[in-house]
C-alpha positions in Angstrom: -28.6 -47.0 6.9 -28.9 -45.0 9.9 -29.7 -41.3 8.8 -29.6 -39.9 12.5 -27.5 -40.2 15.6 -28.2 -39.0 19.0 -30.5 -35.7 18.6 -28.5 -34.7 14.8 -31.2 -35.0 12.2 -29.6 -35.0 8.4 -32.2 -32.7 7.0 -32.4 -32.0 3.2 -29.6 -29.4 2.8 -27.1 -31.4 4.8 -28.0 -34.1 2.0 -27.9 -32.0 -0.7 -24.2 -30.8 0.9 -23.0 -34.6 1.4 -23.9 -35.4 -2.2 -22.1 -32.5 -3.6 -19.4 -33.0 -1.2 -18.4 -36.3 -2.8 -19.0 -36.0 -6.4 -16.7 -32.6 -5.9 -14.5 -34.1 -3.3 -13.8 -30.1 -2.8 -15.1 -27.4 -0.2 -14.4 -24.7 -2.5 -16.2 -26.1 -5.5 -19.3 -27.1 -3.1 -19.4 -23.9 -1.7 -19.0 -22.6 -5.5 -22.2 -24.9 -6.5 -24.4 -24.1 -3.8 -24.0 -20.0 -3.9 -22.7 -21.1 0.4 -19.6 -19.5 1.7 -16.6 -22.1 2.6 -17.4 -21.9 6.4 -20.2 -22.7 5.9 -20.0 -25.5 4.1 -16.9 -26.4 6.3 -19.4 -26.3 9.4 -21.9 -28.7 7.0 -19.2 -31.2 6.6 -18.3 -31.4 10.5 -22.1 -31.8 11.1 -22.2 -34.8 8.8 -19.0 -36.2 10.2 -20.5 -35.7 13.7 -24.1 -37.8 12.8 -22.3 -40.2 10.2 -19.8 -41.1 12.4 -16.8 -40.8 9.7 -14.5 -38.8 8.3 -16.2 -39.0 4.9 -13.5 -36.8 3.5 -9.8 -37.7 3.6 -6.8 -35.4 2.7 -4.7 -36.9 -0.2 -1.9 -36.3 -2.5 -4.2 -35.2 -5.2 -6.5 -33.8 -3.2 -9.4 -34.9 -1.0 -10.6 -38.4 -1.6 -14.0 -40.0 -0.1 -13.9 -43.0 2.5 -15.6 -46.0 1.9 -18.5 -45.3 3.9 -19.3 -42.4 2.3 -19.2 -44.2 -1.5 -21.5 -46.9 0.1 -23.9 -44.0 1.5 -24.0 -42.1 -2.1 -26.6 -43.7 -3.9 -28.7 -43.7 -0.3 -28.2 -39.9 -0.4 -29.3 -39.4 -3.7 -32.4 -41.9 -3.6 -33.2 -40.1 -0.9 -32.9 -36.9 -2.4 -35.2 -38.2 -5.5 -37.6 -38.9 -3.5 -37.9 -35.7 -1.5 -37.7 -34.0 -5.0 -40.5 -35.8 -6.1 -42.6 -34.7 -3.0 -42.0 -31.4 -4.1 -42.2 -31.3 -7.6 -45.7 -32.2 -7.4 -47.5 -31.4 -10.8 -49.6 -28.4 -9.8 -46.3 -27.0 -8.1 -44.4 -26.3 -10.6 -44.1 -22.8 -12.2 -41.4 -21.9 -15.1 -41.2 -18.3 -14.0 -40.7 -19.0 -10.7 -39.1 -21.9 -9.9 -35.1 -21.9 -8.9 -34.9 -25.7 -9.8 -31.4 -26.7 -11.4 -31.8 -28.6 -14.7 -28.7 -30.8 -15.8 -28.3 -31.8 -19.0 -25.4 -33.6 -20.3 -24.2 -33.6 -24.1 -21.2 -33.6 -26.7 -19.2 -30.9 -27.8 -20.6 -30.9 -31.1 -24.2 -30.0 -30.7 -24.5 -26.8 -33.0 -24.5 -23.6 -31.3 -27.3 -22.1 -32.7 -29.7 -25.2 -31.1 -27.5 -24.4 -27.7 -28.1 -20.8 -28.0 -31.7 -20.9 -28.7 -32.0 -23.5 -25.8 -30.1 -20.8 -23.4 -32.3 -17.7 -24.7 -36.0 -19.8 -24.1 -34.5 -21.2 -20.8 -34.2 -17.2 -19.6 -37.0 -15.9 -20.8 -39.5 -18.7 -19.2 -37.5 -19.8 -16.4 -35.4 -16.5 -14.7 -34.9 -17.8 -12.1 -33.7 -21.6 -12.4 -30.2 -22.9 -13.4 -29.4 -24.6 -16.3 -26.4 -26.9 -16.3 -24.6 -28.2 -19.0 -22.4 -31.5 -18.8 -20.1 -32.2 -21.0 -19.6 -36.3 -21.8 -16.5 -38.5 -22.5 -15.9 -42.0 -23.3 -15.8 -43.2 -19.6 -19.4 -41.4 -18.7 -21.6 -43.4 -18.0 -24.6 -41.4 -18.9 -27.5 -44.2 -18.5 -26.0 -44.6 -14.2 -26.1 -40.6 -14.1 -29.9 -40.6 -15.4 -30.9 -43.0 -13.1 -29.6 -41.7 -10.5 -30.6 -38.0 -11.1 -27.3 -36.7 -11.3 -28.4 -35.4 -14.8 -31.8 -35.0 -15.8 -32.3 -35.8 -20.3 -28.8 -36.7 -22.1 -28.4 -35.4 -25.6 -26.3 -37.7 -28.3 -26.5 -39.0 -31.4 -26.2 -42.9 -31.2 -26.0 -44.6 -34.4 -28.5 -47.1 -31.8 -30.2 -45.1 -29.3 -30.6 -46.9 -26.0 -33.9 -49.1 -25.6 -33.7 -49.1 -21.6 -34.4 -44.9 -21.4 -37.2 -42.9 -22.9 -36.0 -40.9 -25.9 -37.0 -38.4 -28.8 -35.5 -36.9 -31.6 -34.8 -32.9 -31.3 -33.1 -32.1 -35.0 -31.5 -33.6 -38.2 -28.0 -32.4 -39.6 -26.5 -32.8 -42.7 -22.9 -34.2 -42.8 -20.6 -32.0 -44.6 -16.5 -31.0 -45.1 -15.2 -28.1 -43.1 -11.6 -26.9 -44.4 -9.8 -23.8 -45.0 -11.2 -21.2 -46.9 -8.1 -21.4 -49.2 -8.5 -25.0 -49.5 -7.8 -26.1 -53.4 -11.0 -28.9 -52.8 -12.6 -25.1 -52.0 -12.8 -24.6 -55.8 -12.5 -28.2 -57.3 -15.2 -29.9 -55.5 -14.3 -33.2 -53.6 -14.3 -36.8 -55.0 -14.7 -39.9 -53.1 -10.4 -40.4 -54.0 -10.1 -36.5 -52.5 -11.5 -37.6 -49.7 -9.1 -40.8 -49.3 -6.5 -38.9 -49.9 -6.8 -35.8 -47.9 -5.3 -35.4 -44.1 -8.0 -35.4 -42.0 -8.5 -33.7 -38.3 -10.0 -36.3 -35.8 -11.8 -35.9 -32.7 -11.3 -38.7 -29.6 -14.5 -40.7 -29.9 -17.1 -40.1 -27.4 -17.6 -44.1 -26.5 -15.7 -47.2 -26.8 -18.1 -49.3 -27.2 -19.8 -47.6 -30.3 -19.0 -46.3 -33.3 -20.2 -42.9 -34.3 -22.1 -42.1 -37.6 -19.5 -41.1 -39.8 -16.9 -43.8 -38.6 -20.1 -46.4 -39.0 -20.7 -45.6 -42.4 -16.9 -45.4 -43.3 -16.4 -48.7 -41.7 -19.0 -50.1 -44.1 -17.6 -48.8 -46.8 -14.6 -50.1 -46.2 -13.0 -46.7 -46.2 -9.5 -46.2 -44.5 -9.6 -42.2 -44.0 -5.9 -40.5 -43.4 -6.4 -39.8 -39.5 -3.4 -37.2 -38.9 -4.3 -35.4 -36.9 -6.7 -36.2 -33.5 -8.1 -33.7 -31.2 -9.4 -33.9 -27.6 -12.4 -32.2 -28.4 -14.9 -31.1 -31.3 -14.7 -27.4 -30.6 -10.7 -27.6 -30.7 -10.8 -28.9 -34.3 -11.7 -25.9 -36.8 -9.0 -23.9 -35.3 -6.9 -26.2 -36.9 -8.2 -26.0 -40.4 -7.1 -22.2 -41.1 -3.9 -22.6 -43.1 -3.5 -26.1 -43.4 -4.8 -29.1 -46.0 -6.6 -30.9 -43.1 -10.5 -31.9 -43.9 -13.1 -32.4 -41.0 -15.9 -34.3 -41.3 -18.8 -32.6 -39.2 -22.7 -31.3 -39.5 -23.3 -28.5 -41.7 -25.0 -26.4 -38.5 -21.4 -26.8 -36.4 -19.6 -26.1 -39.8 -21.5 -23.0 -40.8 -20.8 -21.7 -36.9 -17.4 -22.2 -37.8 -17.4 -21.1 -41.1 -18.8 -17.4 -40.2 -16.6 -16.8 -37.4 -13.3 -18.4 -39.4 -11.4 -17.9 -42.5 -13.1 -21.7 -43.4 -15.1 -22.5 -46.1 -17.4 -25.6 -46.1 -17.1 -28.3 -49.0 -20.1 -31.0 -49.6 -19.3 -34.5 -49.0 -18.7 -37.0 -51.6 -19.4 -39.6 -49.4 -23.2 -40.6 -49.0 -23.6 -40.3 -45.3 -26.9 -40.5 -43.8 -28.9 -37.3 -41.9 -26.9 -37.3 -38.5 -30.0 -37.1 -35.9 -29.8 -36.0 -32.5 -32.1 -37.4 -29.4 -32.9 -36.5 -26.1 -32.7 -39.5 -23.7 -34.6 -39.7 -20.5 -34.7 -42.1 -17.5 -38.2 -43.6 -16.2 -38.1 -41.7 -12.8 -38.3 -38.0 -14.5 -40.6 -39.2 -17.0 -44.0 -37.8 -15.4 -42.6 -34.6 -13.6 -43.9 -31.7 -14.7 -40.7 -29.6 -14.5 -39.2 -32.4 -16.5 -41.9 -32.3 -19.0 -41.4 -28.7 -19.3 -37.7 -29.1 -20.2 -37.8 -31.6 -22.7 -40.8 -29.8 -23.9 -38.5 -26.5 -24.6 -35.5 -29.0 -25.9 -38.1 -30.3 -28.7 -39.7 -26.8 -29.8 -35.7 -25.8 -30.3 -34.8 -28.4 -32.3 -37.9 -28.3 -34.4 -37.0 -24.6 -35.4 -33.2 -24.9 -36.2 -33.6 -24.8 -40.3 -30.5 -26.5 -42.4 -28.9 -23.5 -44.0 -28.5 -23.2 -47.4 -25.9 -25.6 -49.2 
């Protein structure tokens, strides 16, 4: 791959522009990302047209759409990128307070707030001056290509079977409780195993395919058929739907009590015997000895350590 034609060097920001350029396939939403204006990122994209000798970007019906040659020069541009990053983040040059580094992190919906708070207020106090993104994952994400590739930096999940080909560690351990209304009759009663069979249950979309989560694991198992009626596209969406209906959902107790003080919910022990729902950060090989790195999955782990269960 040819990075230069005629006298047109394709420095580091032109890189950084490409990359963005393509994974946006927007001007406005580049711009947006790199705190540029839209001319100027307009005058980055005819400079990388000029050297690459394409187009790279092509007007569609939906929008703008990449061109071949610039899919096949992506993983170039960020390899090279990774590189260049790993020139500069040597260990002795890296400095919380002072550094402006962006760190990516990708995770569900369902991570309690009070971990994603704390995580936000020690990321400001030692780092002012980075940026701190958050991604949020689906079933078609593939997470593991995004590590390695250095699109994100740790991944945060709770696989029933972590995956063996990253580094990982576990941050926290939830308890799996019920979340309903606050005038819920199983409020008072208690729930049985047959209350639980019984009940209409609220359902998010699963995160992956190709594996079962916790709860649907241990269901599954149990040979369990739970009354799915009603599914959700996200975590967050779901106890909003609890207030002034019959519908049960099955969650951690630190997402429930979030919930639970900020709605008219109440939250109801399980009567099924689900195991501690743990959490891990997940890590590729080429971040694994960076200091910054180190320093983020450091301040991941210390906030994780200090979320306490509250009281049943």
């Amino acid at each position: 791959m040819s990075l230069r034609r005629g006298d047109d060097p394709l420095d580091t920001y032109l890189l950084r522009i490409f990359v963005l350029l393509i994974t946006e396939r927007s001007v406005s939403r580049t711009a947006l990302r790199m705190n540029q204006s839209q001319p100027a990122v307009s005058a980055a994209l005819k400079r990388l047209r000029d050297i690459l000798g394409d187009p790279l970007l092509v007007r569609e019906k939906g929008g703008m759409v990449p061109t071949e040659r610039a899919l096949a020069l992506m993983s170039h541009a960020k390899g090279a990128l990774a590189e260049i990053d790993r020139m500069v983040d040597a260990p002795e040059s890296f400095e919380p307070h002072s550094t402006r580094h962006e760190f990516r992190i990708g995770s569900p919906d369902y991570l309690a707030p009070v971990f994603v708070a704390s995580v936000a207020e020690r990321f400001r106090r030692e780092a002012p001056q980075a940026r701190l993104t958050l991604h949020a994952l689906g079933p078609n994400f593939d997470f593991e290509r995004s590590l390695a590739e250095g699109d994100l930096d740790v991944v945060i999940g709770n696989w029933p079977e972590p995956p063996h080909r990253m580094h990982l560690s576990m941050l926290l351990e939830d308890e799996i409780v019920c979340l309903v209304a606050a005038s819920h009759p199983l409020v008072r009663k208690g729930m049985t195993t047959e209350d639980y069979m019984r009940a209409a249950h609220v359902v998010p979309m699963p995160y992956s395919i190709s594996q079962r989560g916790v709860i649907d694991s241990v269901l599954a198992s149990m040979r369990i058929n739970r009354d799915e009626r009603v599914v959700v596209q996200s975590f967050t969406a779901a106890p909003y739907l609890l207030q002034n209906t019959d519908l049960v959902f099955t969650t951690t107790r630190h997402f429930a009590q979030f919930y639970a003080d900020l709605l008219k919910l109440a939250i109801v022990p399980s009567p099924i015997s689900f195991p501690p729902m743990r959490f891990y950060q997940l890590w590729h090989e080429r971040n694994h000895h960076s200091t910054g790195h180190r320093w983020l999955r450091r301040l991941l782990s210390d906030c994780g350590r200090r979320i306490v269960l509250p009281p049943a």
